[in-house]
mmCIF file of the N, C-alpha and C atoms, coordinates in Angstrom:
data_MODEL
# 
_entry.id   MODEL 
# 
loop_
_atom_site.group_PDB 
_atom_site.id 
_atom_site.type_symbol 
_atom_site.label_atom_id 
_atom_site.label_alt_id 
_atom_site.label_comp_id 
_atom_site.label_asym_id 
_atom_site.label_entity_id 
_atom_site.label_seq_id 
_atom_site.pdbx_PDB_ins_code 
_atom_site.Cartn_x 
_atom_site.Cartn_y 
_atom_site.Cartn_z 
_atom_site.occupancy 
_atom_site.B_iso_or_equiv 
_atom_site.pdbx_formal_charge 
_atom_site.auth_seq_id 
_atom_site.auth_comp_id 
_atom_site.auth_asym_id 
_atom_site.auth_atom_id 
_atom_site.pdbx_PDB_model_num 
ATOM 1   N N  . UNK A 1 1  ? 28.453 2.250   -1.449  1.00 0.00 ? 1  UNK A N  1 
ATOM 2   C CA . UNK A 1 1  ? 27.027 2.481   -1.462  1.00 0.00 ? 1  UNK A CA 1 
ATOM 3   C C  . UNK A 1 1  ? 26.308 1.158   -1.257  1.00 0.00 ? 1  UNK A C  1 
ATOM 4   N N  . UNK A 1 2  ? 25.403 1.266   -0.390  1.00 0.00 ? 2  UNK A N  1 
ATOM 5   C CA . UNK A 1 2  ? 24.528 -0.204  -0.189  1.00 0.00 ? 2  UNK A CA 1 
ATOM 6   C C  . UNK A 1 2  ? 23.223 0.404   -0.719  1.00 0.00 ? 2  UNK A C  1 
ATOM 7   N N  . UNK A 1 3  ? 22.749 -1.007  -1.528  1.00 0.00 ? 3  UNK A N  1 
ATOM 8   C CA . UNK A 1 3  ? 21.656 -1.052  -2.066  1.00 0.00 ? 3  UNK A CA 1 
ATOM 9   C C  . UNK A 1 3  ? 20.433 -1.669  -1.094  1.00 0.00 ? 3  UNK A C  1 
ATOM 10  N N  . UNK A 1 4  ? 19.075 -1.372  -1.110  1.00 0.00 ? 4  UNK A N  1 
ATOM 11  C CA . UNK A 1 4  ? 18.468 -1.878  -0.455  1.00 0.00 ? 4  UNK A CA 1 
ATOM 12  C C  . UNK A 1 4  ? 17.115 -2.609  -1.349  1.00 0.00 ? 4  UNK A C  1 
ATOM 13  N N  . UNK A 1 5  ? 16.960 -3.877  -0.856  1.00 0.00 ? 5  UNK A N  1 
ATOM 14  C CA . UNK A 1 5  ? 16.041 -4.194  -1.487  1.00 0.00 ? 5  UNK A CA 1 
ATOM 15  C C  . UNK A 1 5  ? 14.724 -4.924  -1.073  1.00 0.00 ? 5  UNK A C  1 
ATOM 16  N N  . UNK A 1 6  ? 13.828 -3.902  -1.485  1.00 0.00 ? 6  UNK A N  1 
ATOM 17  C CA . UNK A 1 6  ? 12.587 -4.242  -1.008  1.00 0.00 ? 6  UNK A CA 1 
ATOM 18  C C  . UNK A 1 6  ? 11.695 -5.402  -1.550  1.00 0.00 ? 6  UNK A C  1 
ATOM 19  N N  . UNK A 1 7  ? 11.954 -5.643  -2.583  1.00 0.00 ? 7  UNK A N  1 
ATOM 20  C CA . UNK A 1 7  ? 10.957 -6.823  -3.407  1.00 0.00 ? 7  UNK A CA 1 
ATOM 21  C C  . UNK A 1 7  ? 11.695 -7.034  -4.193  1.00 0.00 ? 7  UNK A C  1 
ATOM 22  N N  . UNK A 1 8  ? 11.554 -8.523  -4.962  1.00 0.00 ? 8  UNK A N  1 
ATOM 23  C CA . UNK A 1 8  ? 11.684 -9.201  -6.025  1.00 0.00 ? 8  UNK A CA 1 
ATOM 24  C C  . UNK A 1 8  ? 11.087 -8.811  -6.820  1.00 0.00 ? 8  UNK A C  1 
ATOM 25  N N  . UNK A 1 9  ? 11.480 -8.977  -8.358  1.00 0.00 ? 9  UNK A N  1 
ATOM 26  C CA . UNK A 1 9  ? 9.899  -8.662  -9.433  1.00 0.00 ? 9  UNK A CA 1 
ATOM 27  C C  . UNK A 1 9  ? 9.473  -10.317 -9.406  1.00 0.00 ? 9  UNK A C  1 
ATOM 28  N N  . UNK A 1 10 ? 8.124  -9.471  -9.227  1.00 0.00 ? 10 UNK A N  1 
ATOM 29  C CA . UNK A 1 10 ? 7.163  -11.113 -9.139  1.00 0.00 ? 10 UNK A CA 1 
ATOM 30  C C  . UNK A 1 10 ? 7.033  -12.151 -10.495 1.00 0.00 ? 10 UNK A C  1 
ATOM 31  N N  . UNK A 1 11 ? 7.361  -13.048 -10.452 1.00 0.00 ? 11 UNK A N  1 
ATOM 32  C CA . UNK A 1 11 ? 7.639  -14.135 -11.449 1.00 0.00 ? 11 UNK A CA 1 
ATOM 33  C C  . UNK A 1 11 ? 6.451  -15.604 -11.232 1.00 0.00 ? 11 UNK A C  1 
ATOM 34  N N  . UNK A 1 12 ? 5.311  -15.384 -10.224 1.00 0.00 ? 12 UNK A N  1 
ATOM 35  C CA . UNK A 1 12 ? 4.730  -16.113 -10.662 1.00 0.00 ? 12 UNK A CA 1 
ATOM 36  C C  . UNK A 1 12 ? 3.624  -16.576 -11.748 1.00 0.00 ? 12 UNK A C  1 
ATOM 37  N N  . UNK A 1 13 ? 3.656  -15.616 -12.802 1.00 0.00 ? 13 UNK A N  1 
ATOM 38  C CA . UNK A 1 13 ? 3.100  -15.843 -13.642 1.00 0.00 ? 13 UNK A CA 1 
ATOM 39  C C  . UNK A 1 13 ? 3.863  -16.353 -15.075 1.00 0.00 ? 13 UNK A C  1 
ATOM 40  N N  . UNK A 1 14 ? 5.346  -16.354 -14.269 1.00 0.00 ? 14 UNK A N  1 
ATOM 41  C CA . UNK A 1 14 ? 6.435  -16.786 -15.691 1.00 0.00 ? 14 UNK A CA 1 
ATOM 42  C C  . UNK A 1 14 ? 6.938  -17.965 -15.343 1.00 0.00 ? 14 UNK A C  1 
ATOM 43  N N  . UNK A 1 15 ? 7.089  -18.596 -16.642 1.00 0.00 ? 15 UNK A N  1 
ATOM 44  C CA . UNK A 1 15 ? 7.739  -19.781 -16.434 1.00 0.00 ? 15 UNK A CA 1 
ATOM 45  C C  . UNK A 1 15 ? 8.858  -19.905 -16.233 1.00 0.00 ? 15 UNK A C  1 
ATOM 46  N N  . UNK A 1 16 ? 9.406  -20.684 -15.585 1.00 0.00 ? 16 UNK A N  1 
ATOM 47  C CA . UNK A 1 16 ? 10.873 -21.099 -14.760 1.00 0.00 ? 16 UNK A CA 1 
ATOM 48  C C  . UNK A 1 16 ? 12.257 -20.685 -16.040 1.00 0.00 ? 16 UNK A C  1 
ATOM 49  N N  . UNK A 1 17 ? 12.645 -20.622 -15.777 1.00 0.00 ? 17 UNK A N  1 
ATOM 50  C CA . UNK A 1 17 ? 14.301 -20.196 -17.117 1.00 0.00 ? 17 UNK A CA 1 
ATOM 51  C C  . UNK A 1 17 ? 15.089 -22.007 -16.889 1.00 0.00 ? 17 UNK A C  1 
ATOM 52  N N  . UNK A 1 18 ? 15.026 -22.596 -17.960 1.00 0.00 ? 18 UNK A N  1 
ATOM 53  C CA . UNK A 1 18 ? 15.327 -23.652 -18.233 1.00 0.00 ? 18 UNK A CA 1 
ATOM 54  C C  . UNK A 1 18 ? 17.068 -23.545 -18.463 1.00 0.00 ? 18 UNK A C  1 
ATOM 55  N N  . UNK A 1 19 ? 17.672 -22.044 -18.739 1.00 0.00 ? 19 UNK A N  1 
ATOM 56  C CA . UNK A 1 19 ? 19.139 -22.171 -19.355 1.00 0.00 ? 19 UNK A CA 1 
ATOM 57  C C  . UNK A 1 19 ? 19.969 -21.746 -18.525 1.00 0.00 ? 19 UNK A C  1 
ATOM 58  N N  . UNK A 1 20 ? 19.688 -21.548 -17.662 1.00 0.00 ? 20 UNK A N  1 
ATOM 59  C CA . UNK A 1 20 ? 20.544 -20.739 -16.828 1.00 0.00 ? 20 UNK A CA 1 
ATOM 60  C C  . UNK A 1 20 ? 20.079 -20.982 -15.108 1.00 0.00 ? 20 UNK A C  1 
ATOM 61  N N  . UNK A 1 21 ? 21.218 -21.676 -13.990 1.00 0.00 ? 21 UNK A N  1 
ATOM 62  C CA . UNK A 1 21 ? 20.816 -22.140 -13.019 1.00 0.00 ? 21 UNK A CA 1 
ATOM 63  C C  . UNK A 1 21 ? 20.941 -20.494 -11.833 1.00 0.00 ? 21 UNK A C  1 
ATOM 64  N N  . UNK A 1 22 ? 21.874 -19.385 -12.330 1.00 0.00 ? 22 UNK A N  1 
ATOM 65  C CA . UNK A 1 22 ? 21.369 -18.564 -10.712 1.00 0.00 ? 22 UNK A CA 1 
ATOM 66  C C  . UNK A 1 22 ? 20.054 -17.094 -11.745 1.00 0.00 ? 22 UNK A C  1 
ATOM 67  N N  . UNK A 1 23 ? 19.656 -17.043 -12.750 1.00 0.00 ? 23 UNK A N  1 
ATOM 68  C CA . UNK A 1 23 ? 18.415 -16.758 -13.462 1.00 0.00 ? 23 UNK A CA 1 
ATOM 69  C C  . UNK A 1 23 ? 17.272 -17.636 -12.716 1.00 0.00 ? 23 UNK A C  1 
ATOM 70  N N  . UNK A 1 24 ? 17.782 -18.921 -12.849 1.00 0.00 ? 24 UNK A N  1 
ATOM 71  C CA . UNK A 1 24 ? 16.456 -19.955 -11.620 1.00 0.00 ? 24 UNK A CA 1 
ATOM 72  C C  . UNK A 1 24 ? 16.211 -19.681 -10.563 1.00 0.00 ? 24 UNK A C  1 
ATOM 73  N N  . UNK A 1 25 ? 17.532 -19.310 -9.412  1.00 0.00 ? 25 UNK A N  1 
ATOM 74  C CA . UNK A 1 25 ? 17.238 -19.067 -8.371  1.00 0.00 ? 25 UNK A CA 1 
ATOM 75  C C  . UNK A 1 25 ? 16.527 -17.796 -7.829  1.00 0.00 ? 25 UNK A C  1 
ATOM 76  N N  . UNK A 1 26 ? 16.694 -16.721 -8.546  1.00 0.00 ? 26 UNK A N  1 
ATOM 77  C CA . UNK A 1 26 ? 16.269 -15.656 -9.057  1.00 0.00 ? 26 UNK A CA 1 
ATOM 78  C C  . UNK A 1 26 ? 14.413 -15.411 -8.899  1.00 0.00 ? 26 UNK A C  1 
ATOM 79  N N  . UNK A 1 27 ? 14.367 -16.261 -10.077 1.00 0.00 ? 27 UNK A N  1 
ATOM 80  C CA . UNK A 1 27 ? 12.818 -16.353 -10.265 1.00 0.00 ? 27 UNK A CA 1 
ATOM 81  C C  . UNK A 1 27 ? 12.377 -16.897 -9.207  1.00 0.00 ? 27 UNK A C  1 
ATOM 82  N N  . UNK A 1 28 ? 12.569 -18.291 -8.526  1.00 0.00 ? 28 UNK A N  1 
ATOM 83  C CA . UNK A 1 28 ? 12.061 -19.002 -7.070  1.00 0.00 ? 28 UNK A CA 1 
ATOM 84  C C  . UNK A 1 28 ? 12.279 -17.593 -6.229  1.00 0.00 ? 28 UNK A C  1 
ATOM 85  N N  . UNK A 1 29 ? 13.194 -16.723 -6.272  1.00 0.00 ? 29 UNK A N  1 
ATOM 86  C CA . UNK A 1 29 ? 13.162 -16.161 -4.953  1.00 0.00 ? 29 UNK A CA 1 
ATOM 87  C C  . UNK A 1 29 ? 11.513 -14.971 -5.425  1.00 0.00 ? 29 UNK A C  1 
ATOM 88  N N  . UNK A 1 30 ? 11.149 -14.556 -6.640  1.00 0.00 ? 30 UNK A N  1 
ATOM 89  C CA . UNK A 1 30 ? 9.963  -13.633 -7.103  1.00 0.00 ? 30 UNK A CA 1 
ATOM 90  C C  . UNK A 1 30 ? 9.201  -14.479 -6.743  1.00 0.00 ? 30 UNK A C  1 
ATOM 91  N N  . UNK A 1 31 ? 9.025  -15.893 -6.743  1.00 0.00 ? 31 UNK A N  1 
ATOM 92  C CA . UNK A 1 31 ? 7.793  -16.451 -6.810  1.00 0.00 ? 31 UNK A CA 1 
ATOM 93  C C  . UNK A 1 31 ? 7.427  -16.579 -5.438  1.00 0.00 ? 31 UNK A C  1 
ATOM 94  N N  . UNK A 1 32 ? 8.662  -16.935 -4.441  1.00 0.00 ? 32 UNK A N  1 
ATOM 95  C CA . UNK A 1 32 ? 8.212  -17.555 -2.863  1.00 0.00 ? 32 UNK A CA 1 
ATOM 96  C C  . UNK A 1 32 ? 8.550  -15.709 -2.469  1.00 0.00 ? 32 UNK A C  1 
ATOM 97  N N  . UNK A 1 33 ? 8.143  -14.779 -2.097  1.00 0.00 ? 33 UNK A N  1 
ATOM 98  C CA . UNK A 1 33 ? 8.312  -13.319 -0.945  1.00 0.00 ? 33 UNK A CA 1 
ATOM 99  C C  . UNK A 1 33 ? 8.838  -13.655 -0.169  1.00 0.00 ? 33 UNK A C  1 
ATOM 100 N N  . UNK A 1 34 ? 8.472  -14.409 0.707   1.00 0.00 ? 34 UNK A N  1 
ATOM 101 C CA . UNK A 1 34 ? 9.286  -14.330 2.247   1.00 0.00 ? 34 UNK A CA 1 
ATOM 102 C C  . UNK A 1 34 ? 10.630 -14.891 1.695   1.00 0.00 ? 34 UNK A C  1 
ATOM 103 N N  . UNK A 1 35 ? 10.762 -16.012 0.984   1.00 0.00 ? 35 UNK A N  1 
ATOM 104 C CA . UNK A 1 35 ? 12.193 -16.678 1.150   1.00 0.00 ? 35 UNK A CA 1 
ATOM 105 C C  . UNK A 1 35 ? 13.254 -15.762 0.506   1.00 0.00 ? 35 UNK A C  1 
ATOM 106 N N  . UNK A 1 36 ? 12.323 -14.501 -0.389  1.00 0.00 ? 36 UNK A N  1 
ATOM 107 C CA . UNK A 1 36 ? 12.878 -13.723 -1.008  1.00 0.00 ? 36 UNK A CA 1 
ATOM 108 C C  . UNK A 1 36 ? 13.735 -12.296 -0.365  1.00 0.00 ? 36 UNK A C  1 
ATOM 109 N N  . UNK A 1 37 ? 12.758 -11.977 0.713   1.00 0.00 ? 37 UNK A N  1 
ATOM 110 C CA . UNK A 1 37 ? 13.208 -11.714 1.966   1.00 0.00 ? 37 UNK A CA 1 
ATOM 111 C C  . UNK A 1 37 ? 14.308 -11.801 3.178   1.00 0.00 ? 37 UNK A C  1 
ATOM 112 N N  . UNK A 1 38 ? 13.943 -13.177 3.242   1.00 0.00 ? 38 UNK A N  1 
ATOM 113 C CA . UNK A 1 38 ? 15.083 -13.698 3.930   1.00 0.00 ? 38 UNK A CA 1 
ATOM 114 C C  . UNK A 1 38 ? 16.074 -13.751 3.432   1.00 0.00 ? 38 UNK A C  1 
ATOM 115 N N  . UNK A 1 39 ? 16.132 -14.238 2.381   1.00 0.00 ? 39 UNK A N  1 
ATOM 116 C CA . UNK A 1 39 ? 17.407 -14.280 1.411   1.00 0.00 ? 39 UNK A CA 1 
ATOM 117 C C  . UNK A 1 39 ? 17.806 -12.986 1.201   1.00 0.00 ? 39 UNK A C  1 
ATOM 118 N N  . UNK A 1 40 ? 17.451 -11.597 0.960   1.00 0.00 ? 40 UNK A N  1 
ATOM 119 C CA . UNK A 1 40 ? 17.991 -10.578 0.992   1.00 0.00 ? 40 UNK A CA 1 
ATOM 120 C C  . UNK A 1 40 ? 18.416 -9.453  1.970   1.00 0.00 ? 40 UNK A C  1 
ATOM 121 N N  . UNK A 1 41 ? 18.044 -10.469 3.644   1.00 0.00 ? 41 UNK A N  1 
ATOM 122 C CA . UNK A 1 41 ? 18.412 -9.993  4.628   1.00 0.00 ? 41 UNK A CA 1 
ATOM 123 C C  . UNK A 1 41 ? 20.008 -10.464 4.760   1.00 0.00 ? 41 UNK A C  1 
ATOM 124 N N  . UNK A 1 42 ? 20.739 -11.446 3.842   1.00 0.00 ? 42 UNK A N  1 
ATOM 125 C CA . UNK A 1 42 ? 22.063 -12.288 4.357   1.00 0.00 ? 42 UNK A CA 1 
ATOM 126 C C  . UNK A 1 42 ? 23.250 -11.728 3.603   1.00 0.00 ? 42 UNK A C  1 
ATOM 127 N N  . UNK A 1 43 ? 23.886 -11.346 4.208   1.00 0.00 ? 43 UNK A N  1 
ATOM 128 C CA . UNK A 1 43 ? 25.129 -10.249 3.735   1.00 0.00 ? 43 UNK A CA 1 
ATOM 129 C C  . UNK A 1 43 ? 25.562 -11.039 2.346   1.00 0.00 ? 43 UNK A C  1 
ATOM 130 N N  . UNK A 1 44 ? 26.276 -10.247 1.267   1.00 0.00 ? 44 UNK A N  1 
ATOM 131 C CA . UNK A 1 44 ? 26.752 -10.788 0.448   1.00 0.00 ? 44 UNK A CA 1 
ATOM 132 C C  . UNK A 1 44 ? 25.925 -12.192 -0.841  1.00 0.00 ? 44 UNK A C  1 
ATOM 133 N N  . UNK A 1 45 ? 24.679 -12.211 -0.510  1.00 0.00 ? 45 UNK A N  1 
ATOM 134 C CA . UNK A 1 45 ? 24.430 -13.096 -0.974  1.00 0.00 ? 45 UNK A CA 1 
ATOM 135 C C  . UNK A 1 45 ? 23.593 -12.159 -2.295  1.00 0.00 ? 45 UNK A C  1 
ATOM 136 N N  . UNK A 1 46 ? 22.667 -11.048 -2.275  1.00 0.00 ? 46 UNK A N  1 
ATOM 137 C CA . UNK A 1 46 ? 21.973 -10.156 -3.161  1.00 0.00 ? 46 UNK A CA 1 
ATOM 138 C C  . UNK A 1 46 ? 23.019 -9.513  -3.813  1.00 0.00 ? 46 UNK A C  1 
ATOM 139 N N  . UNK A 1 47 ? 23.478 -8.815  -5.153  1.00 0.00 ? 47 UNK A N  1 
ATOM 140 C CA . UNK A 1 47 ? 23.874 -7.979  -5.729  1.00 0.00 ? 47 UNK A CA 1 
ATOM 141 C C  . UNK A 1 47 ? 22.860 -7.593  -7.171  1.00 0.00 ? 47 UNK A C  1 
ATOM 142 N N  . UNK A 1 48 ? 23.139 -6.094  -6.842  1.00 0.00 ? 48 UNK A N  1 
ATOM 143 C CA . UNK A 1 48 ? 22.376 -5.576  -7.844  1.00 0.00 ? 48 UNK A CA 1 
ATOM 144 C C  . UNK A 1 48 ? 23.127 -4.838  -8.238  1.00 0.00 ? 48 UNK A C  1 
ATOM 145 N N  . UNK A 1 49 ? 23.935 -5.230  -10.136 1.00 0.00 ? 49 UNK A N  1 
ATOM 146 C CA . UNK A 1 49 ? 24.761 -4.544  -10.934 1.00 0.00 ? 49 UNK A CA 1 
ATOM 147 C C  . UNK A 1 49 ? 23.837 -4.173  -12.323 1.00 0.00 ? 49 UNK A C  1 
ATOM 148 N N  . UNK A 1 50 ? 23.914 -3.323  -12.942 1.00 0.00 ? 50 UNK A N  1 
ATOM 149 C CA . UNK A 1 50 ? 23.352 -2.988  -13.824 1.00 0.00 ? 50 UNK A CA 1 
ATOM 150 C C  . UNK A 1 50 ? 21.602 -2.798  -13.743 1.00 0.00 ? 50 UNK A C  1 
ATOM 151 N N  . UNK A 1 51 ? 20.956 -2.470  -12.862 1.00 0.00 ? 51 UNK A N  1 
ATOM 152 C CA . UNK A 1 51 ? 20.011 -2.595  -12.787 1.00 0.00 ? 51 UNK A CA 1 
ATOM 153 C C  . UNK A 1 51 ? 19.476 -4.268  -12.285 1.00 0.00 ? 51 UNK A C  1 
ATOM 154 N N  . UNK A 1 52 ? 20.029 -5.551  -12.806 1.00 0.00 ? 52 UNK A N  1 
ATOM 155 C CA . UNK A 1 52 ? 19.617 -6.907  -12.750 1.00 0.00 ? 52 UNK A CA 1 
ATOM 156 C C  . UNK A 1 52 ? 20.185 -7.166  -10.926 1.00 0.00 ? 52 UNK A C  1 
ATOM 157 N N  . UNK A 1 53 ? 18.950 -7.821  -10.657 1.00 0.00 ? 53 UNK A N  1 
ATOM 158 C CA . UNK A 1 53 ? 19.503 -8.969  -9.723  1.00 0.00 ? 53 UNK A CA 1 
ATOM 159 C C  . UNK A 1 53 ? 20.374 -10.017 -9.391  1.00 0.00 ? 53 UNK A C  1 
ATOM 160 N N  . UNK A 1 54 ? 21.052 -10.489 -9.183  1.00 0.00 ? 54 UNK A N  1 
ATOM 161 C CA . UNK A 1 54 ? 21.866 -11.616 -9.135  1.00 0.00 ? 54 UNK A CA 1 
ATOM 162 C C  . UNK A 1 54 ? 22.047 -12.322 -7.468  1.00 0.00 ? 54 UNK A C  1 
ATOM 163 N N  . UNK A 1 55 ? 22.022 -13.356 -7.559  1.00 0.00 ? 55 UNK A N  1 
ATOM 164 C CA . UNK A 1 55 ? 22.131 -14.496 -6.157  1.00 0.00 ? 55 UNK A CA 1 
ATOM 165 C C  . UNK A 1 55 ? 23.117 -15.465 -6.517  1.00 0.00 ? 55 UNK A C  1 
ATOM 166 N N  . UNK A 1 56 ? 24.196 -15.121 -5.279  1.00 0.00 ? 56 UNK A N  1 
ATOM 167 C CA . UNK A 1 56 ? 25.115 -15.320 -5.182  1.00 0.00 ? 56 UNK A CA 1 
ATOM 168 C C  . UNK A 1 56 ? 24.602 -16.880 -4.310  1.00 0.00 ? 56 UNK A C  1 
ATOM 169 N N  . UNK A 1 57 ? 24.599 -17.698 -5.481  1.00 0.00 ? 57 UNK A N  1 
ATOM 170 C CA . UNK A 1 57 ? 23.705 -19.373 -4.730  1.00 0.00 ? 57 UNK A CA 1 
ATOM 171 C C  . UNK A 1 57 ? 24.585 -20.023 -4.228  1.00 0.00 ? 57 UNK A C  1 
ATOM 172 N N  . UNK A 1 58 ? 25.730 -20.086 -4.352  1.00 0.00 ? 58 UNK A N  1 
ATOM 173 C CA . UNK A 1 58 ? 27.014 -21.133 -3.032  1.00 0.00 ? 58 UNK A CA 1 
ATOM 174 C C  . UNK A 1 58 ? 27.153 -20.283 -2.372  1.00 0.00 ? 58 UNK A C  1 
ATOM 175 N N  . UNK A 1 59 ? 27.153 -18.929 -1.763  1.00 0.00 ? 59 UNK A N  1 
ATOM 176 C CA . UNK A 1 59 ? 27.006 -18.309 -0.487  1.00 0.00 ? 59 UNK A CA 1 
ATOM 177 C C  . UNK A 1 59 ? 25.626 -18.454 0.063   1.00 0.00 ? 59 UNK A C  1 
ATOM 178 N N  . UNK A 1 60 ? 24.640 -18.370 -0.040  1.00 0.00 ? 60 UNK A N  1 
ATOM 179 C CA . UNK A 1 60 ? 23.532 -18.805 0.116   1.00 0.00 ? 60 UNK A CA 1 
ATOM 180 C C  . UNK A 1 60 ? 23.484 -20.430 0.866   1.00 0.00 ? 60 UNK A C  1 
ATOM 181 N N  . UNK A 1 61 ? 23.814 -21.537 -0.103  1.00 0.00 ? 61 UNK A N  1 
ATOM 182 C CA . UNK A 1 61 ? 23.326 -22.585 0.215   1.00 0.00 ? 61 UNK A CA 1 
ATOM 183 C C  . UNK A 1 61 ? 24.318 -22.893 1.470   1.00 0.00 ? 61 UNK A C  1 
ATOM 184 N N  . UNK A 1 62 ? 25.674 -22.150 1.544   1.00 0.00 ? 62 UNK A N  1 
ATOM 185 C CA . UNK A 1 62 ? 26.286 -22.384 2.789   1.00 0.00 ? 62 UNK A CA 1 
ATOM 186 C C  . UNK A 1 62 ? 25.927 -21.481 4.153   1.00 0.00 ? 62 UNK A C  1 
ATOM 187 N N  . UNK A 1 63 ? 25.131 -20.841 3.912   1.00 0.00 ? 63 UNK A N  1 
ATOM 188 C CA . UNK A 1 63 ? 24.683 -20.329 4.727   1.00 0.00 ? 63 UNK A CA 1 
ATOM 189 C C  . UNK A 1 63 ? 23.407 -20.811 5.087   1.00 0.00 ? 63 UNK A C  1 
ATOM 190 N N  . UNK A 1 64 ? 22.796 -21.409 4.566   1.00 0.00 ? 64 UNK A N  1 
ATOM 191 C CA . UNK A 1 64 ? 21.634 -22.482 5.299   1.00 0.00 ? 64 UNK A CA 1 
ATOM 192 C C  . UNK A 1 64 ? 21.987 -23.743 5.429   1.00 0.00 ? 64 UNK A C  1 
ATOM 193 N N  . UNK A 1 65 ? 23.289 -24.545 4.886   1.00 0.00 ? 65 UNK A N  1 
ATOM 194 C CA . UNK A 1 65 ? 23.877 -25.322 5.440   1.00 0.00 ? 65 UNK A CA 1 
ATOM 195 C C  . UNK A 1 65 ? 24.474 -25.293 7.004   1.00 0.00 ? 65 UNK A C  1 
ATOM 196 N N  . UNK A 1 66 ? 24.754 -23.796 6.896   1.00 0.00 ? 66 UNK A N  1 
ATOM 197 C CA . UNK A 1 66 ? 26.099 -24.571 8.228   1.00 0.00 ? 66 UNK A CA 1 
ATOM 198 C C  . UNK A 1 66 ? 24.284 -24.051 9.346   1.00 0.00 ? 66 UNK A C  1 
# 
């Protein structure tokens, strides 16, 4: 089953998560839309288990690396 995802929950009115680094990436992706977007157009990098979001951030950053 593929999930599809239309929006982030919007996080610019929350402050950043200080304890936890892919919870961070998370929130940057609610706060910026488009990058949130883009980022959930790239295979393998979005999963949504339990209801929560998660970003898969070393598939990600190698994929705007290479």
């Amino acid at each position: 089953m593929t999930t599809s995802l239309t929006a982030w929950p919007n996080t610019r009115d929350v402050p950043p998560p200080t304890d936890h680094l892919y919870r961070s990436a998370t929130w940057l992706l609610g706060r910026h839309p488009r990058l949130g977007r883009l980022t959930a157009r790239i295979r393998g990098v979005v999963a949504i288990e339990d209801g929560e979001l998660s970003v898969d951030v070393e598939h990600l950053a190698n994929v705007v690396s290479d």
